[in-house]
Residue, then its C-alpha position, 0 to 999 in steps of 0.5 A: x641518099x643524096x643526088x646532085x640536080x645535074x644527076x637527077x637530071x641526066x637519069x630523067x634524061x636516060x629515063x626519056x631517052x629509054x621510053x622515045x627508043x622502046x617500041x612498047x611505050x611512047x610519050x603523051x606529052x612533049x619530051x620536056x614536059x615529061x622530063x620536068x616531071x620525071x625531074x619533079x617525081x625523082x626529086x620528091x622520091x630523093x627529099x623524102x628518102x632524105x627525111x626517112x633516113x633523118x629520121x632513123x638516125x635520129x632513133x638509133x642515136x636515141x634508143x642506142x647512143x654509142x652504136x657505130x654503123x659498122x655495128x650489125x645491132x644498128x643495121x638490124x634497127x635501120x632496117x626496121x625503124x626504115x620500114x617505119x618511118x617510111x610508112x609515115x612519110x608517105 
């Protein structure tokens, strides 16, 4: 899934803003501390969501060349190549 920098930064942004409103948790740090690393989690999250999905289109085209998306053959294998190569990439 891609998600532009400015996305990332207004959903940490919501993110903080929900934590500074919630009487059940509070921040340790500075605001913009915790926004940086909510940014930096989100943005690790996204690369590797990315490589998962490479990598599972790269097996369906080599295990099955001419299946479409559309196909439910090709969505059963992207859920489950998705479950492996999300556990090697973690």
């Amino acid at each position: 899934m891609s998600m532009s920098p400015e996305r990332v930064v207004h959903l940490s942004q919501k993110i903080v803003r929900a934590i500074t409103q919630s009487k059940e948790a509070e921040l340790l740090a500075s605001e913009k501390v915790v926004l940086q690393q909510i940014r930096n989690v989100l943005s690790e999250q996204l690369e590797r969501e990315e490589k998962v999905d490479q990598a599972v289109h790269q097996r369906i085209r080599a295990f099955r060349p001419h299946l479409s998306p559309a196909n439910a053959e090709w969505q059963t294998l992207y859920a489950k190549f998705h479950a492996d190569e999300a556990k090697k990439i973690k």
